[in-house]
Structure formats: C-alpha cells, structure tokens
C-alpha angles and dihedrals in degrees: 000000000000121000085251084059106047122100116237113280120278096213087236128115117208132190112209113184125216086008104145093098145003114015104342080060081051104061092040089059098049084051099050088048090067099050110268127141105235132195105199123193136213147183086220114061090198091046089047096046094049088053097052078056089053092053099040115269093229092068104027132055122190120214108196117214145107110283097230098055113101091213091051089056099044086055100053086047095048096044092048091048084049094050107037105019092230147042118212108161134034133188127192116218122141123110150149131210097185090165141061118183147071114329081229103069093035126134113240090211089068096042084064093051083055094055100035084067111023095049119006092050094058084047090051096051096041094051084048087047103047091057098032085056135327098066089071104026100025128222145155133286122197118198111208104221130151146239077249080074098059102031128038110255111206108232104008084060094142092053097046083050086057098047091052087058090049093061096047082050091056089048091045085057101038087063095045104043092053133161090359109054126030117221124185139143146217128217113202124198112218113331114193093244120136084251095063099037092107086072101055118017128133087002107055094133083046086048095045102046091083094057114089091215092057101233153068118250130255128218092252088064088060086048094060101051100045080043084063100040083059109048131066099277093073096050099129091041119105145141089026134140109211113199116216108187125137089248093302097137096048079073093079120122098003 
C-alpha cells in the first residue's frame, strides 16, 4: 500500500506471527487495512521484508526468528513495544505440519517439533504479551487452529493433536485473562497457502467439490474474521472457536 492509500491510524498495535506469507499475510493486511499499526514475524528475513513493503513499511516492522524460540519471542514483543509503545492484539499464527502419514508410525521427535511450534509457541507470545502489555491496558488475543482440531484428520494427526491443544489453550486463557484480555480462536478449513498445497494440488476443483460454499478459502477469509475477533464488535465474546470453513462442516454425517 502506498501512504495515499492507506486509512487513518487506529490507534491499535497488533503481532501477527508467521505472517510473511499465506494466512498469517492475511491477517496483517486486514489489519493494516483498518488502520493498526502491525509487527509480523518470519522464519525468512527476505520473505518478511518484502512483506513489510507490501503493507506499507511506515506502519509495519518485521522481526525475523523461529517462533519457539523464546529469544526470538522476547524480541518481537520488545521491538514492537519500541516501535509502537503498545501492543493491543495477537494473533497466533505460526505453525508447521513436517509430516504426512498414520499417527501410529510417527516419529515422536517430530511430534515434539509439532508441539514445540504449534502450541507452546502461542503459549510463549501470549504470556510476553500479557505482561509486556495487556495485564495492565487490556486487548485481544486470536489463536490460528484448524478443523483438524475438532475432527481426526486421517494422515496430519499430530498436527490436528496440536491444534486441539491449541483450542483448550485458547479456552485456558480466555478464563484467566478475563475481563481484561479477550482470547478466541478460528479454525479454517483448507485455505489455498503454500503450506497447505499438499492438500489440494492438481486437484483444487476435486478438493473443493466437497465444500457447500464451492470453494477453498483464501487467506483474506481468515483476515476477516481475526479482523473481527479484534475490534469492538466482538467485545462479549470470549473463549470461542469460530469455524471458518466454507460449509465444510455442514458435510457430517451425509
């Protein structure tokens, strides 16, 4: 976005995690497009630079790292608090899928992995946001999850474990932030990202057949809805999972 383009400021700060590309990018730019002032983080510095030109580099900041590390955390917190002087919304989006197969055979290494960044990272930035900000100021945290959280999902079972957790997390939170800090999360079906192409490609209009609404999502749907689950209209919701599937859902027990 150019300056010309951009709407009048919000007066709110966001963190969006793994936010250079796909649905994370997503969410940045929704909330760029209202007005807040984002920090998005990366594993890639030249991907995450690219996307603070996208956005527009007067209003967002990219902190490169690997979300679990705690280092890596501390520092996103810390710059945004630098750059912006708070920190209202996060939203917890990074995440990794490394294996395809039967829950039986995996690896439990890699299980750990899973969890390491799927869950135990979110937990890691909430509790540096809280103090850094939110105990005292309040705000709104989204956790990014799954329909692989609420349903299995033959062959990506660690990661629909972890997004399970994920959701309980978001719960855990919810109740302990409160009144204070709002915590909910959204579980997308498939979103058309590089991370989920597995899923659908070479075969999208296969894929999407089963989907009411006719179609994948895309990672402005996401945006929209953690655009919502961070702004005033969602003030007296809390604790919730919003699905956010194309109908997919509507599918059980046909």
């Amino acid at each position: 976005m150019t300056s010309a383009e951009l709407p009048p400021l919000s007066g709110k700060v966001a963190l969006v995690t793994g936010a250079s590309r796909g649905i994370g990018y997503g969410v940045a730019e929704a909330l760029v497009a209202r007005g807040d002032r984002v920090c998005i983080t990366g594993r890639n510095e030249d991907a995450l630079k690219e996307a603070v030109d996208k956005l527009g580099a007067d209003r967002v900041i990219g902190v490169a790292g690997k979300a679990h590390e705690l280092g890596h955390q501390s520092e996103a917190v810390e710059r945004t608090m630098e750059a912006f002087g708070r920190l209202d919304h996060l939203v917890n989006n990074a995440g990794t899928n490394p294996v395809f197969g039967p829950i039986a055979d995996l690896d439990l290494n890699v299980a750990r992995k899973v969890f390491e960044t799927n869950v135990i990272s979110a937990l890691g930035f909430a509790q540096k946001t809280w103090h850094a900000w939110q105990k005292d100021n309040g705000g709104a945290i989204v956790n990014i999850a799954s329909i692989a959280g609420l349903a299995p999902s033959p062959f990506i079972g660690a990661y629909g474990v972890s997004k399970a957790a994920m959701i309980n997390l978001t719960q855990q939170l919810a109740h302990e932030f409160a009144p204070k800090v709002r915590v909910n999360a959204i579980a997308p079906a498939v979103v058309k990202t590089k991370f989920a192409q597995a899923l659908y490609e070479g075969r999208e209009e296969e894929a999407a057949a089963s989907y009411p609404l006719g179609r994948l999502g895309v990672p402005s749907d996401i945006g929209g809805a953690a655009a919502f689950l961070t702004s005033a209209q969602s003030d007296w919701v809390t604790g919730q999972t919003l699905v956010v599937d194309g109908g997919l859902f509507l599918n059980a027990g046909v």
